[in-house]
C-alpha positions as CSV (number, residue, x, y, z in Angstrom):
1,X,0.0,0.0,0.0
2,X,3.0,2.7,0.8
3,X,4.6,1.9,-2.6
4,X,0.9,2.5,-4.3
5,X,0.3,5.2,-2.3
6,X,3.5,6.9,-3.6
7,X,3.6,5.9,-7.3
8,X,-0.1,6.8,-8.1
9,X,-1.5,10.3,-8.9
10,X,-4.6,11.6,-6.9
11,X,-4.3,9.4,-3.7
12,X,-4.9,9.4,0.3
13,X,-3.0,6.5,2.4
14,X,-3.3,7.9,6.1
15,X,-2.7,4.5,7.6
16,X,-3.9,5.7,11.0
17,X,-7.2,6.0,10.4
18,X,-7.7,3.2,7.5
19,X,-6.1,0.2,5.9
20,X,-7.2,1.8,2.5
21,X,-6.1,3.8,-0.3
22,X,-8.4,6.3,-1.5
23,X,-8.1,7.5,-5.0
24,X,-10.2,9.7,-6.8
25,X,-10.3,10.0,-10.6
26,X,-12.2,12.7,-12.9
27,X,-13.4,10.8,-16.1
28,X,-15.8,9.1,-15.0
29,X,-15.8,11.3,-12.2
30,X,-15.5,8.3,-9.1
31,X,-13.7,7.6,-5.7
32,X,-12.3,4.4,-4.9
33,X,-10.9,2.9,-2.0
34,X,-9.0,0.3,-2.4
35,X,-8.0,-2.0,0.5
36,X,-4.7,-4.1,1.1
37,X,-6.8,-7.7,0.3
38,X,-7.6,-6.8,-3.2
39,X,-11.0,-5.3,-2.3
40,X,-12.0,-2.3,-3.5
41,X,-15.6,0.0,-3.2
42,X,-16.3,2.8,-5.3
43,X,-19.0,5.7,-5.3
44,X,-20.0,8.9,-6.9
45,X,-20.5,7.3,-10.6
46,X,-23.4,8.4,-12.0
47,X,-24.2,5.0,-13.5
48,X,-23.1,1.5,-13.4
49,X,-21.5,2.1,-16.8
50,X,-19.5,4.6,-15.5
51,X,-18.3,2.4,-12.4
52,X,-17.3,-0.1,-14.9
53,X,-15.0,2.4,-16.6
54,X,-13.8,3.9,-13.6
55,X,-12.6,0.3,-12.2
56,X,-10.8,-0.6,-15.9
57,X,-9.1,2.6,-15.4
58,X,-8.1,2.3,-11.7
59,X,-6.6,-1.3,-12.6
60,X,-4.9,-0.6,-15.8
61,X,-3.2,2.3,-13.7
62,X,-2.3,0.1,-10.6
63,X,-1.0,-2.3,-13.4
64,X,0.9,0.4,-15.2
65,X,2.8,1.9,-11.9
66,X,3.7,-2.0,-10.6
67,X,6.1,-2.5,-14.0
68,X,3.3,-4.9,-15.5
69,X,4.2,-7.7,-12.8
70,X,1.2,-8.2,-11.9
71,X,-2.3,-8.4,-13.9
72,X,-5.2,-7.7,-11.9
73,X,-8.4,-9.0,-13.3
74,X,-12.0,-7.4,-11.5
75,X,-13.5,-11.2,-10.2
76,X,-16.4,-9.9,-8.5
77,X,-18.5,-6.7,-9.4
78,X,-21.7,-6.2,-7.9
79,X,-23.8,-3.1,-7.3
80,X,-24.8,-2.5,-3.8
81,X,-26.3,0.5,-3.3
82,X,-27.6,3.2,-5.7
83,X,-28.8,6.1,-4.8
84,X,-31.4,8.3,-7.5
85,X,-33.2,11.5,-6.9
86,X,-36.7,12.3,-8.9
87,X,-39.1,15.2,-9.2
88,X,-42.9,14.1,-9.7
89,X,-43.8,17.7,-10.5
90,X,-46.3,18.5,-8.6
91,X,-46.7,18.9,-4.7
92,X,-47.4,16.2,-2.1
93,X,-49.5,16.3,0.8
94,X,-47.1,14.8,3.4
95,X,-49.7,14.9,6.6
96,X,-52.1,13.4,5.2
97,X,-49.8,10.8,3.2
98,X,-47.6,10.1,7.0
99,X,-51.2,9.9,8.5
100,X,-52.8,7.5,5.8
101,X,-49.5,5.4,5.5
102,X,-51.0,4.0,2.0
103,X,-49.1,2.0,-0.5
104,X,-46.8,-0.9,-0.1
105,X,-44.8,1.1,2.2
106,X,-43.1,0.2,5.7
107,X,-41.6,2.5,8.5
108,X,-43.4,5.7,7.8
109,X,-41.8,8.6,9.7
110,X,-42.6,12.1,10.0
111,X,-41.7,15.2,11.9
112,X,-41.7,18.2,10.0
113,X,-40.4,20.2,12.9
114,X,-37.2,17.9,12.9
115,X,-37.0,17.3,9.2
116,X,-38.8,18.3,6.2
117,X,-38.9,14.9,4.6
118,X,-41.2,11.5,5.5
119,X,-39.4,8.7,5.4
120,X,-40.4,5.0,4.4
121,X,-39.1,1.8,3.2
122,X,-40.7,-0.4,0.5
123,X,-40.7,-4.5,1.0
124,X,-37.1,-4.6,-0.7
125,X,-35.8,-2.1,1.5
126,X,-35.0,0.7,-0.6
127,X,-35.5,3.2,1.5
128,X,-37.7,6.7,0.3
129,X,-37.5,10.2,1.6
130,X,-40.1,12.4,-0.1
131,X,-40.4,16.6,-0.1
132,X,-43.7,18.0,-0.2
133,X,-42.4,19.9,-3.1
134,X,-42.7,16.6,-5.1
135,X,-39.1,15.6,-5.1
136,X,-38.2,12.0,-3.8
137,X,-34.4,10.1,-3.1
138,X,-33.9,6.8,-3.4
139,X,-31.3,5.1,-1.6
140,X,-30.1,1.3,-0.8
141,X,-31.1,0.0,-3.8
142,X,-29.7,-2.8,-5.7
143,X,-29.7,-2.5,-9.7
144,X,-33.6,-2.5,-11.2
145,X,-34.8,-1.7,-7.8
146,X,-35.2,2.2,-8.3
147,X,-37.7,1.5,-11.1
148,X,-39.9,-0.7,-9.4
149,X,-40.1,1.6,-6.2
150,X,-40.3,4.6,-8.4
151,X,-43.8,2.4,-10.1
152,X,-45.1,1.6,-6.4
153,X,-44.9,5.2,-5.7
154,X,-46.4,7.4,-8.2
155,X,-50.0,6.0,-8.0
156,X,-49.8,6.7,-4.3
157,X,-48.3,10.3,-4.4
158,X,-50.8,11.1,-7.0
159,X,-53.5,9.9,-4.2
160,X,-52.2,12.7,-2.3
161,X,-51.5,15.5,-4.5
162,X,-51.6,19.1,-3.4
163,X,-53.6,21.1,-5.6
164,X,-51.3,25.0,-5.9
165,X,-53.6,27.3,-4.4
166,X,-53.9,30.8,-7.0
């Protein structure tokens, strides 16, 4: 890890706090860490396409500063948590959505004194905090999951749209 940490560009190796490197690369615009046993865990891509590149480009750089005696190969790449952001256009009535607790929905919570968001959870715990201005985030979702929570949703937020008072 200290002879990485000193041959690559754009790199963080304080190994006080962590066992990992962290290096960041612009295009696609991603931070990895990369740990001593191989693993390594990136985020900020915006897709999984981009992740893919990111990780060729990480490994043909590792490859490039070790003199070529070693060829890494990616074994195991799986997507673990995306994260999406969504505006339904129109605003939601979040009382009466916290109070109803409709749809397919778990773990409703709602304090708009504390935070101007409710929170839920659908049955493949992707977990949903939704702005009464009609924006929602996704997050802890594997890949396809952000669709099918985003097609759960919309019926029930249309259920409890706010008509704009002129």
């Amino acid at each position: 890890m200290q002879v990485l940490s000193r041959k690559l560009k754009n790199i963080e190796y304080m190994p006080d706090k962590s066992s990992a490197l962290i290096k960041r690369i612009r295009n696609p615009s991603l931070t990895a860490s990369i740990f001593p046993h191989g693993y390594m865990q990136c985020k900020g891509a915006a897709s999984v396409k981009d992740t893919v590149k990111g990780v060729k480009v990480i490994v043909r750089e590792i490859e490039k500063v070790t003199g070529g005696e070693q060829t890494l190969e990616v074994l195991d790449f799986k997507v673990t948590n995306i994260m999406a952001v969504c505006n339904f256009g129109f605003l939601v009535d979040l009382e009466s959505l916290f109070f109803a607790q409709a749809g397919p929905f778990s773990s409703f919570d709602y304090d708009s004194e504390r935070f101007p968001g409710l929170s839920c959870t659908t049955s493949k715990k992707v977990h949903l905090t939704i702005f009464s201005s009609g924006k929602v985030k996704f997050t802890g979702a594997a890949e396809g999951q952000i669709a099918e929570a985003f097609s759960q949703l919309y019926p029930v937020l249309l259920q409890f749209k706010k008509e704009v008072e002129a």
